[in-house]
C-alpha positions as CSV (number, residue, x, y, z in Angstrom):
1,X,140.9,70.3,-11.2
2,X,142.6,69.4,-14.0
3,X,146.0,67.7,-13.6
4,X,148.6,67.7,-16.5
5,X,150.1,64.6,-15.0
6,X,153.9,63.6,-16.4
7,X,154.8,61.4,-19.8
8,X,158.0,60.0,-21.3
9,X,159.9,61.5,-24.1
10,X,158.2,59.4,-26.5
11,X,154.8,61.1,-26.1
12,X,156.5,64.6,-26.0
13,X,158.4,63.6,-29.5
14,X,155.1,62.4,-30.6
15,X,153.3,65.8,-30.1
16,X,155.9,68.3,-31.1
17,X,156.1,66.4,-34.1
18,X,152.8,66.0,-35.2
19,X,151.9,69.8,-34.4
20,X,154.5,70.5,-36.8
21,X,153.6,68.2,-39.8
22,X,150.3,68.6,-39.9
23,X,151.2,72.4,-41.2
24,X,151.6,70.0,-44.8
25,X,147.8,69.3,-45.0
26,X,147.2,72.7,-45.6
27,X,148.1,76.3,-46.8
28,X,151.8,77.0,-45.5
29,X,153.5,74.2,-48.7
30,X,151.7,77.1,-50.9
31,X,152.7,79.9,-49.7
32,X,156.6,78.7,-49.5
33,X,156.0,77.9,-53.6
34,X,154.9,81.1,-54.0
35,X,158.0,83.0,-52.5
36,X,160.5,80.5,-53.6
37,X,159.0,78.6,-56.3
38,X,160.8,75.0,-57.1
39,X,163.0,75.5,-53.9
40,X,160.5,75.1,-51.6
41,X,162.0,71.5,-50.3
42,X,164.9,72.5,-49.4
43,X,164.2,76.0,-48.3
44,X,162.1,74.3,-45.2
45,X,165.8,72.1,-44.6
46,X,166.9,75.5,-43.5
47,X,164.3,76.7,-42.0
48,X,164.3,73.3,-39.7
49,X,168.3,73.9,-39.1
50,X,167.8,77.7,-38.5
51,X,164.7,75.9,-35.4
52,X,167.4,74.2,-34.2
53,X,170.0,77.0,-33.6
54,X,166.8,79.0,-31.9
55,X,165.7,75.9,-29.9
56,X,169.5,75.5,-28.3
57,X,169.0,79.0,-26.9
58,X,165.2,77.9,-25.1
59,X,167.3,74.6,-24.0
60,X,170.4,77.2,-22.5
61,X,167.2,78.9,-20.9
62,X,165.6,75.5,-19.5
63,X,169.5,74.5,-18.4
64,X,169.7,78.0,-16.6
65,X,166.8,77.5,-14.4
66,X,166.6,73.4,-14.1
67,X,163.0,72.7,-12.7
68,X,161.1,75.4,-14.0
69,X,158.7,76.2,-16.5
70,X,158.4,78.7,-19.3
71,X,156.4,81.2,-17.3
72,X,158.4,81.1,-14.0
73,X,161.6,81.6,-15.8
74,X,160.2,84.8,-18.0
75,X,159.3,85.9,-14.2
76,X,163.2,85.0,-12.6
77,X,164.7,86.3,-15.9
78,X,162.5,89.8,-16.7
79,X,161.1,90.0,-13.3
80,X,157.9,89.4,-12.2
81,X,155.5,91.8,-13.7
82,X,157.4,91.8,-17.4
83,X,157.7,88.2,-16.9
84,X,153.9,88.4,-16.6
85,X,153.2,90.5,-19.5
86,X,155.2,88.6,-21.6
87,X,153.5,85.0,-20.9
88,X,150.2,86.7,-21.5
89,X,151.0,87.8,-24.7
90,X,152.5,84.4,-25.7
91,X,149.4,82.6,-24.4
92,X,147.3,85.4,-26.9
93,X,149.9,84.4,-29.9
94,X,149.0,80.9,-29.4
95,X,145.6,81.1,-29.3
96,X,145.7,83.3,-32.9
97,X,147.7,80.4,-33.7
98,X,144.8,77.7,-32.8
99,X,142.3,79.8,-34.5
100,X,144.0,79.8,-37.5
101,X,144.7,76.8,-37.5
102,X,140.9,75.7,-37.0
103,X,140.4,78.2,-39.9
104,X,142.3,76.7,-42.6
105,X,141.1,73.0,-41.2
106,X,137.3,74.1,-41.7
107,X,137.5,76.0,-44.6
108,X,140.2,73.9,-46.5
109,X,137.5,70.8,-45.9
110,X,134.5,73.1,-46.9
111,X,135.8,73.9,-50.0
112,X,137.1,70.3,-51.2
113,X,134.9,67.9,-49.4
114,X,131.8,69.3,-47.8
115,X,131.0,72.4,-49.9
116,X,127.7,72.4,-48.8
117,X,127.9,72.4,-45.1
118,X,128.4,75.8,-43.6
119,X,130.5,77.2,-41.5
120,X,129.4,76.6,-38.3
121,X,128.9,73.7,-38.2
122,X,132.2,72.5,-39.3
123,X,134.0,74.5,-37.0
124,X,131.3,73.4,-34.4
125,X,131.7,69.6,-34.5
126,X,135.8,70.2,-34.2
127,X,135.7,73.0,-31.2
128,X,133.4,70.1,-29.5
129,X,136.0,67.9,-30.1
130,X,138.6,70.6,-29.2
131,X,136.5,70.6,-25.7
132,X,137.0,67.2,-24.5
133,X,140.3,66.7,-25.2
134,X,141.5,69.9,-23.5
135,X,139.0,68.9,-20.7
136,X,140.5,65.4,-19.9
137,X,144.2,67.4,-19.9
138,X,147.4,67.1,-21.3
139,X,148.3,63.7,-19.8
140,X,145.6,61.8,-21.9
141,X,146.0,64.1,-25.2
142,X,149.8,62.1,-24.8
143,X,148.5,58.8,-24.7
144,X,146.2,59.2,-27.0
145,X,148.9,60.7,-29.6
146,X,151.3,58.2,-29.0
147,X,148.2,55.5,-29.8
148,X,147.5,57.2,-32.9
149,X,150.5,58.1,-34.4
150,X,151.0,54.6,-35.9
151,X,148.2,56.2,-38.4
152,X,149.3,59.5,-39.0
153,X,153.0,59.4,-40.4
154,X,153.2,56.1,-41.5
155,X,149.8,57.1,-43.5
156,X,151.5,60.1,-44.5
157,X,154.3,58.3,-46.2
158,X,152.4,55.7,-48.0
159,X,150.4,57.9,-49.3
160,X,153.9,59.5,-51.1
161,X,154.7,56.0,-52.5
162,X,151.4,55.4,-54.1
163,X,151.5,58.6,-55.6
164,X,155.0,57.1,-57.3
165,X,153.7,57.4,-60.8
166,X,152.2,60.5,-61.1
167,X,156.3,61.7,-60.7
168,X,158.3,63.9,-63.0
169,X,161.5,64.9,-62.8
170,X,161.5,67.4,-65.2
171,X,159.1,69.5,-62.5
172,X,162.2,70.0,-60.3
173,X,163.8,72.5,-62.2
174,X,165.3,75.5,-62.4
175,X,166.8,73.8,-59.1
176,X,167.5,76.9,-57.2
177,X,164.0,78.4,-57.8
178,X,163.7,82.1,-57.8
179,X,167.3,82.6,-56.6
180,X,169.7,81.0,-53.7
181,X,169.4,84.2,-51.4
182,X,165.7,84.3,-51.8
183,X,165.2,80.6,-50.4
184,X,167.7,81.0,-47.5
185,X,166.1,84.1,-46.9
186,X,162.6,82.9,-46.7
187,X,163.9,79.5,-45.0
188,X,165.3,81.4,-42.1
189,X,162.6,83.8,-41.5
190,X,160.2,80.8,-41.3
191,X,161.7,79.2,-39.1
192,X,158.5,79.6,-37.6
193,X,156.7,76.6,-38.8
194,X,158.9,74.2,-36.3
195,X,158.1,76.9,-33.2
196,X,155.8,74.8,-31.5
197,X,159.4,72.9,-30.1
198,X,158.9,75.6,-27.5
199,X,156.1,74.2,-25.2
200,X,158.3,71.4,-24.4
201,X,159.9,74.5,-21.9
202,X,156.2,75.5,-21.4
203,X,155.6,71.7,-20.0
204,X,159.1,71.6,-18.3
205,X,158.2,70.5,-15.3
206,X,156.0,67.4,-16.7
207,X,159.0,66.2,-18.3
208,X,161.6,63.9,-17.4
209,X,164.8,66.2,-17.2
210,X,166.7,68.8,-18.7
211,X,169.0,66.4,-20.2
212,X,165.7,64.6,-21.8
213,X,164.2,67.9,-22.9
214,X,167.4,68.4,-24.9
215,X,166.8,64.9,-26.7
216,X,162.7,65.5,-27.3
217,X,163.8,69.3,-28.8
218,X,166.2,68.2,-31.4
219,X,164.8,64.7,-32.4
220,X,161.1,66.5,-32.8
221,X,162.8,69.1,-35.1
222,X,165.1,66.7,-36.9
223,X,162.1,64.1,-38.0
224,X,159.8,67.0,-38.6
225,X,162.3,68.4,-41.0
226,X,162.7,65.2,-43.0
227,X,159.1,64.2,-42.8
228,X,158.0,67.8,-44.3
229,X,161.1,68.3,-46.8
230,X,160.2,64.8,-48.5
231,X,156.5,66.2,-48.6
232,X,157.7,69.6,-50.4
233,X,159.9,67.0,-52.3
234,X,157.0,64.8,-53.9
235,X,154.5,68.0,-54.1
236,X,157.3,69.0,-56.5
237,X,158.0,66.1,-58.7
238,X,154.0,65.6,-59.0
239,X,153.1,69.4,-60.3
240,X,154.9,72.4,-61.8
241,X,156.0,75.0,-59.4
242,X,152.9,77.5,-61.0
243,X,150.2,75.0,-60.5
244,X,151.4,74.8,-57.1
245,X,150.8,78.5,-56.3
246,X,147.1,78.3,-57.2
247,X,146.3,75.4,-54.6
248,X,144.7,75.4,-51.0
249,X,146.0,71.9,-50.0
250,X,148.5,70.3,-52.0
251,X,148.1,67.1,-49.7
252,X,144.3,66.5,-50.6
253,X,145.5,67.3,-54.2
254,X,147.9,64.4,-54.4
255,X,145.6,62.0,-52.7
256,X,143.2,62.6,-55.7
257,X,145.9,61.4,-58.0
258,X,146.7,57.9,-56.2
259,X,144.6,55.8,-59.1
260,X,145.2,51.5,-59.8
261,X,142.9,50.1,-62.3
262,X,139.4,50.4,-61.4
263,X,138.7,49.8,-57.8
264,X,141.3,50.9,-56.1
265,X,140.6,54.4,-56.1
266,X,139.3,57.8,-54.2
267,X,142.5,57.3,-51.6
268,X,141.3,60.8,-50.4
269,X,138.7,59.2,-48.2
270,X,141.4,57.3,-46.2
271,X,143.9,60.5,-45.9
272,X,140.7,62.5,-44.1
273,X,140.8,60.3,-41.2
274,X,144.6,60.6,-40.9
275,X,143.9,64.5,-41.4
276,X,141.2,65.3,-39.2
277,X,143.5,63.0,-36.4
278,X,146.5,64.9,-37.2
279,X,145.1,68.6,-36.4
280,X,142.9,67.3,-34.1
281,X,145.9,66.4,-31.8
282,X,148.3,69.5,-32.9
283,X,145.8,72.4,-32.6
284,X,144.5,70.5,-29.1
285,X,147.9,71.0,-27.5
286,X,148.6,74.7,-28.9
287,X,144.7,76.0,-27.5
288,X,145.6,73.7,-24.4
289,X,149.0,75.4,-24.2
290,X,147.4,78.8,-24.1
291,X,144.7,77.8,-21.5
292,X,147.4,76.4,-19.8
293,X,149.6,79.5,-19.4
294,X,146.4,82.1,-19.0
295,X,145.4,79.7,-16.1
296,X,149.9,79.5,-14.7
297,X,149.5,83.3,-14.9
298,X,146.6,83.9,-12.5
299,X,146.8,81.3,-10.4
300,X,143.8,79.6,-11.3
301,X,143.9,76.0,-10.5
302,X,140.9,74.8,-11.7
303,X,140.9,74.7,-15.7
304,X,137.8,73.5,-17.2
305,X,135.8,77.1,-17.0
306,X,138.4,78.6,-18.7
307,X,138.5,75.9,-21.5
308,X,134.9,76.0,-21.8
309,X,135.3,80.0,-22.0
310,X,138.1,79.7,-24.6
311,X,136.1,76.9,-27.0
312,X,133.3,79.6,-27.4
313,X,135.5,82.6,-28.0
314,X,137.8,80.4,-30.7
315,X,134.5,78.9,-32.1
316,X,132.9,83.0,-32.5
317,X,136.0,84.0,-33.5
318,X,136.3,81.3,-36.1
319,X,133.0,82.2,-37.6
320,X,134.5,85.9,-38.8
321,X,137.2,84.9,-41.5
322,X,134.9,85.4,-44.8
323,X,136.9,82.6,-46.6
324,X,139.7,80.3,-46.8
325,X,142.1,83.4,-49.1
326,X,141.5,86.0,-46.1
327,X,143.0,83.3,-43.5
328,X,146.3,82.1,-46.1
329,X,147.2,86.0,-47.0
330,X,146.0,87.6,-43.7
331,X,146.8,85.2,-40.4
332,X,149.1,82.4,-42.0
333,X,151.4,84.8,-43.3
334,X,151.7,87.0,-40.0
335,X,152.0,83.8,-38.6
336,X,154.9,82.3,-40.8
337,X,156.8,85.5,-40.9
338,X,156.7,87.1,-37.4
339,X,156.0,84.1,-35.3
340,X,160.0,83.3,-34.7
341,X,159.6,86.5,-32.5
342,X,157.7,85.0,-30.0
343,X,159.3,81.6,-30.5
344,X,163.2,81.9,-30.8
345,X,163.5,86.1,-30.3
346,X,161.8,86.4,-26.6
347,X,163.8,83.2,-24.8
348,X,166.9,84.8,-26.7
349,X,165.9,88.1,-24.7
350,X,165.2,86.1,-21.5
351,X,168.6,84.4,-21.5
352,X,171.0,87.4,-22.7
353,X,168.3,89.6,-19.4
354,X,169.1,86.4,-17.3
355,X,173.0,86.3,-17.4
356,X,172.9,90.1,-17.3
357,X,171.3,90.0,-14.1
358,X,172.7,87.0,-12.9
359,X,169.8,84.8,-12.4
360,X,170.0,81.1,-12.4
361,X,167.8,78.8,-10.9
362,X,168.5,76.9,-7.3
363,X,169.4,73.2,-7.7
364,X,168.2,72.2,-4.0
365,X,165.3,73.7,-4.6
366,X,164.2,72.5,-8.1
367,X,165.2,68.9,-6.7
368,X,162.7,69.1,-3.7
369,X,159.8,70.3,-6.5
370,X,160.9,67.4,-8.4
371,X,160.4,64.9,-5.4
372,X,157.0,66.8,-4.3
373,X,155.8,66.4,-7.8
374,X,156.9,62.5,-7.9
């Protein structure tokens, strides 16, 4: 049996936040250009304020029932059998989610840096990967973030400094891209690139509180939105908007620029390992997180069959996008577009259901379930 074990609020910052960056190393920066040309940086300002307003109504939810997770309180608030269908479905959305995300990680490395290698065995080596993480739980995927972390965003934003003379300013204009109401528009709708604040409700009861969950939600959001607006920022001062829209992975791009005299060049090297780190950790917690709630669903305690079960179905399923254009314009854009649905809309739902029929969670018992699980 697998046990998810508890961890601070520094891990569960760590996480949330690095499931939501690493959406810079690949496809979503272009499509934002593409809808909203220069205004891209800001437009993901509002999109991390319009996450914020959706995450105070999952932290209303959490505050409703104190001591229970995502899946019990879709069961107190729709009832048990809509509660059911509801978590299934969510634990289905995530796993599109973690095969896409594998998706534009293979195919986004096979076209710049191993364009000979196929397929499968890209995808193969990281689903292997994928495997032992999930298998050693969610406890040691926490550590092991918080360890790692000192690589990833620091990396992240040295990388943005050393790519200081490559700047122009004259790249940021016309200022308000293709129109004001088109970039808040956009901005709001995907609000779905910061979703993944919501499986700090789905781990609820590994956590350290309410009160802490409140802290974890908004501090993720708020360094994720600085982190990824000053990304959009420099992607813009280094290229025009239109040379933006033909790119797979700005990121990679930028790295290729970073050039001092002779021998201190090909920075791309080092930004693969903080890359392959980055997803490695963020689309290992959204698979685990569906495993997780498949497993909370029907009452199977023991997890590793079904992880082992899931890594071949995500590795076949993998295998069937044809290349890295079907994933951006067919899954990344459902994804970016619809996903506040599952992510902000359906906790909405579960809290207006909840004070309707006047559930609320018990405060004796959630405090004995506390001390049992101490």
């Amino acid at each position: 049996m697998i046990k998810e074990g508890n961890f601070g609020p520094s891990e569960a910052i760590i996480l949330i936040t690095t499931t939501i960056v690493i959406k810079v190393f690949f496809s979503s920066p272009v499509s934002l250009f593409i809808k909203v040309g220069t205004a891209g940086w800001y437009a993901t300002i509002i999109s991390g304020l319009t996450a914020m307003l959706g995450f105070t109504f999952i932290y209303r939810l959490i505050k409703r029932f104190p001591g229970m997770d995502l899946v019990d309180i879709y069961k107190e608030s729709f009832g048990k059998v809509i509660g059911a269908i509801v978590t299934f479905l969510f634990s289905l959305y995530l796993f599109f989610v973690a095969e896409t995300n594998l998706c534009e990680f293979y195919q986004t490395m096979r076209v710049y840096v191993f364009t000979l290698s196929p397929n499968w065995y890209l995808s193969g080596l990281f689903v292997i990967s994928l495997f032992i993480i999930s298998y050693l739980g969610l406890e040691s995927l926490a550590r092991v973030s918080k360890l790692l972390i000192v690589f990833v965003i620091p990396g992240l934003l040295v990388i943005l400094i050393l790519a200081w003379s490559n700047y122009n300013i004259n790249n940021m204009f016309p200022i308000l891209g293709y129109g004001l109401d088109k970039t808040i528009l956009h901005g709001v709708i995907r609000c779905s690139a910061y979703g993944e604040v919501i499986l700090l409700a789905v781990y609820a009861r590994n956590l350290q509180g309410t009160k802490f969950i409140k802290h974890e939600g908004y501090f993720s959001l708020l360094i994720s939105t600085i982190v990824i607006s000053l990304i959009l920022f420099t992607f813009t001062m280094c290229y025009p908007y239109y040379r933006l829209q033909e790119m797979v992975a700005p990121m990679y791009n930028l790295t290729t620029l970073i050039q001092f005299g002779r021998f201190f060049t090909r920075i791309d090297s080092i930004f693969l390992f903080i890359w392959i780190i980055g997803s490695l950790i963020g689309i290992s917690l959204i698979f685990y997180s569906s495993i997780w709630l498949y497993c909370k669903i029907f009452n199977i305690n023991d997890k590793r069959p079904i992880i082992l079960a899931g890594c071949v179905i995500l590795f076949l399923i993998s295998l069937l996008q044809k290349d890295i254009i079907s994933v951006i314009t067919g899954n990344v854009s459902l994804i970016r577009y619809y996903g506040f649905i599952p992510y902000f809309i359906i906790p909405l739902l579960a809290l207006i259901v909840a004070a309707i029929r006047r559930k609320k969670g018990d405060s004796n018992e959630t405090k004995s379930e506390a001390k049992a699980q101490t």
